[in-house]
N, C-alpha and C positions, 0 to 999 in steps of 0.2 A: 817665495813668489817672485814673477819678473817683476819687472820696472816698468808694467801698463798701469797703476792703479787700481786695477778691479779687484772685484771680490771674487772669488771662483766658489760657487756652492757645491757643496759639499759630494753629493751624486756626482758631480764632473772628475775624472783620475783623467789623468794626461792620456793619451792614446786614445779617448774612446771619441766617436763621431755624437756632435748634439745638435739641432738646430732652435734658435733662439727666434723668439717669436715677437713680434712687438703688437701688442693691441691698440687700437687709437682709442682716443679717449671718449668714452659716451657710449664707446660698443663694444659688445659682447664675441663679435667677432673677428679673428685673428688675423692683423694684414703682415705684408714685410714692411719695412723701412723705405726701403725703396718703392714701391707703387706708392704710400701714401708722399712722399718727398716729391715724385714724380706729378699727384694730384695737385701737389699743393704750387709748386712751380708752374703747373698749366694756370690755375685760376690768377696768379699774381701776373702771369702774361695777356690774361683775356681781361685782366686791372688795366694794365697799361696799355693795349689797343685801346679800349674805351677811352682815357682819356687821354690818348693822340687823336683820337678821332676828336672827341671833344674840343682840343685846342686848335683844331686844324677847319673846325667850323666858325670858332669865333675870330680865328685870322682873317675868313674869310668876309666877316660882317664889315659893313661900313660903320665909321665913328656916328653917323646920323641915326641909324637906326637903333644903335645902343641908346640914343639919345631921346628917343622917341618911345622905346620901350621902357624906358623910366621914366617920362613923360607921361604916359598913361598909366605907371605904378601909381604915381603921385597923384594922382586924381582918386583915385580908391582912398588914399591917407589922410586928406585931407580933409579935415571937417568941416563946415561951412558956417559954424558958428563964427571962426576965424575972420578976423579984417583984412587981413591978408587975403582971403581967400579968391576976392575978387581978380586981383592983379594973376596970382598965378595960375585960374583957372583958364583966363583968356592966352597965357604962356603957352599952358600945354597943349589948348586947342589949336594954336597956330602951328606947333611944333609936330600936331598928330596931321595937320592941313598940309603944312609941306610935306610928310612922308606919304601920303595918300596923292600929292600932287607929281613926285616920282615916277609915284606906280601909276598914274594915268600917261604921263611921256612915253613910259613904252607900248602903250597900246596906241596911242598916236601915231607912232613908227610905224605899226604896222597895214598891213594892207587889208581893207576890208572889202574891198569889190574887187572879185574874178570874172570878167567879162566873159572869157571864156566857161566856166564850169559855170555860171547861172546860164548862158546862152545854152550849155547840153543838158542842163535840168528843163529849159524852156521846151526842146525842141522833144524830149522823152516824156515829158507831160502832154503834147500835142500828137504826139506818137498811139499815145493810149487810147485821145478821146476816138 
């Protein structure tokens, strides 16, 4: 025999054509090597999109907000039989109050009277009557 290691079974005589089949495991149905090699490298690529996207949304978080959603974790954990409990439930509440006070600053930015566009709502409501 060469110097591959295998076994060569017995129906196999040099010269003749065979094609070797690989079955995956669990199924009764015959794939090659390569489509299942080929499956299995797609799904370990759509592994790692996922969690690029994944770290590419926590890059994007601020350190307060992480901060604040453990903040409200710990209000679940906490039992209230606790002495403690007092001190750090008023913790979290201040810490859930500044991130809620955030998210009211950009609504403050923004503009809520269009003189213009309620002045053409005015004038198509009078239009009607």
């Amino acid at each position: 025999m060469g110097g591959s290691g295998g076994v060569v079974p017995s129906e196999l005589t040099p010269g003749t054509d065979a094609q070797v089949q690989i079955v995956a495991p669990g199924s009764d149905a015959p794939t090659d090597g390569v489509t299942e090699y080929l499956i299995e490298e797609q799904s370990i690529d759509t592994i790692k999109q996922k969690r690029d996207k994944a770290a590419e949304i926590m890059k994007k978080r601020r350190p307060k907000d992480c901060l604040t959603h453990w903040a409200s974790r710990r209000i679940a954990m906490v039992s209230p039989n606790v002495l403690v409990y007092q001190a750090l439930k008023e913790k979290i509440n201040l810490a859930i109050k500044r991130s809620s006070q955030r998210v009211a600053e950009q609504f403050y930015d923004a503009m809520t009277y269009h003189p213009k566009f309620q002045n053409l709502k005015m004038l198509k409501a009078k239009a009607k009557r």
